[in-house]
N, C-alpha and C positions, 0 to 999 in steps of 0.2 A: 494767331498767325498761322498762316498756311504754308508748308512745303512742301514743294515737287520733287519728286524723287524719279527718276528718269535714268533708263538705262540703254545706252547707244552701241551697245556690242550684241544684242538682241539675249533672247531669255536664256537659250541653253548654252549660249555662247562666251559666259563672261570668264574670266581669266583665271582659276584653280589656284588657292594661297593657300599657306599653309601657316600654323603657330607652330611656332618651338618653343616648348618648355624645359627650364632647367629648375632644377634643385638647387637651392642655395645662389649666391650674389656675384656676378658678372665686375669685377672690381677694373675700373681702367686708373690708367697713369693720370697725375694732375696735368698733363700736356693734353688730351685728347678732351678733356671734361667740358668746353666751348665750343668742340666741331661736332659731333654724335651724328649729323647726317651722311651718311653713306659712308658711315665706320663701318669696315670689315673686321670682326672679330672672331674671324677663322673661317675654317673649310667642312662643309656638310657632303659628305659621301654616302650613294646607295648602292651597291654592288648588286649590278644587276641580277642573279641569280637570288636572294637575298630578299628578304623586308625588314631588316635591321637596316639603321642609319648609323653611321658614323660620322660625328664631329668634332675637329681637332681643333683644341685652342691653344696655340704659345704649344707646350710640352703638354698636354694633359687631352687624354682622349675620352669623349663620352660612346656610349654604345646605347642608343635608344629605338624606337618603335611607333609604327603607325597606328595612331588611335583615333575613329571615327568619331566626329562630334554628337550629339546626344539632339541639335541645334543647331543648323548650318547660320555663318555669321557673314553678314553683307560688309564692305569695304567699300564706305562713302567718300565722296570729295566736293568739298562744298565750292560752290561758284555764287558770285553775288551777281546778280542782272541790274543794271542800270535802266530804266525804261523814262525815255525823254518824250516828253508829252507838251506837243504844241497847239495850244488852243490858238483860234484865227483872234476869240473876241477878247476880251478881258486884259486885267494887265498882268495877268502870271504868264508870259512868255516863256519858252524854255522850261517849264520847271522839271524835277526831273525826280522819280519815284524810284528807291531801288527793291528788291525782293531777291529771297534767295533760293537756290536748286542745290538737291543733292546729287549726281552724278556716282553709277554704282559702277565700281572700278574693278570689283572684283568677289567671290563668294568664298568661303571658307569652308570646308566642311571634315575638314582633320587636323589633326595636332600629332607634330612627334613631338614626344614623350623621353625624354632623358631621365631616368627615374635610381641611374644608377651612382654613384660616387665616379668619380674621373681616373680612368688608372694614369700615372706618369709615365713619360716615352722616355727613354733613353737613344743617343741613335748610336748605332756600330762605330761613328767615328770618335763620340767623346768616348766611349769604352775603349778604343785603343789605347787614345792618348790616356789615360787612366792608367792602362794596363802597361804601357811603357816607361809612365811614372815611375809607377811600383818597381819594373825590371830594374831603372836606373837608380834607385834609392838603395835596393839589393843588393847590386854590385859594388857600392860604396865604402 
């Protein structure tokens, strides 16, 4: 079987992806485990002075790194072609042959790299309330 691979953004044009790698397992709630298409599971920041990336999940921050691939990796999208073929003579009217195309969506040619353990955020406002706990347990 033959596929056409076919790319409609032209050769030096196609759209820059990137993988993220993390260390160890991305754990979601039993609510989320049926929807996984265009779950956000946090925020990826590059401070532009910077080529560290920063990604925050929930409370927990990674600090990782652009790493060129070794391989740049193509980003296919399959389309199935329907082709109806009508003979004038015979009696297969209508019949109708499908084949398929890959469509290249996009190339890859780096990965950031999270390579470190996640540190935990706290933010200033549970440290107050914390810290005003404590006063009030003090004064008791």
């Amino acid at each position: 079987m033959q596929i056409q691979v076919k790319c409609s953004c032209g050769a030096e044009k196609c759209p820059e992806w990137a993988i993220i790698e993390l260390q160890g397992v991305v754990e979601l709630l039993p609510s989320f485990q049926d929807s996984l298409q265009n779950l956000q599971i946090g925020q990826l920041c590059r401070p532009s002075s910077q080529e560290n990336y920063t990604f925050t999940i929930g409370y927990h921050e990674l600090i990782g790194s652009k790493v060129a691939l070794k391989k740049p990796i193509v980003v296919l999208k399959k389309i199935k072609c329907v082709d109806v073929d009508r003979s004038d003579g015979g009696g297969h009217d209508g019949a109708s042959s499908s084949s398929t195309e890959l469509d290249v969506v996009g190339v890859i040619r780096h990965k950031i790299l999270f390579k470190t353990r996640p540190k935990a955020l706290i933010s200033v406002k549970e440290k107050a309330i914390g810290a005003d706990a404590v006063t009030r347990k003090q004064s008791v």
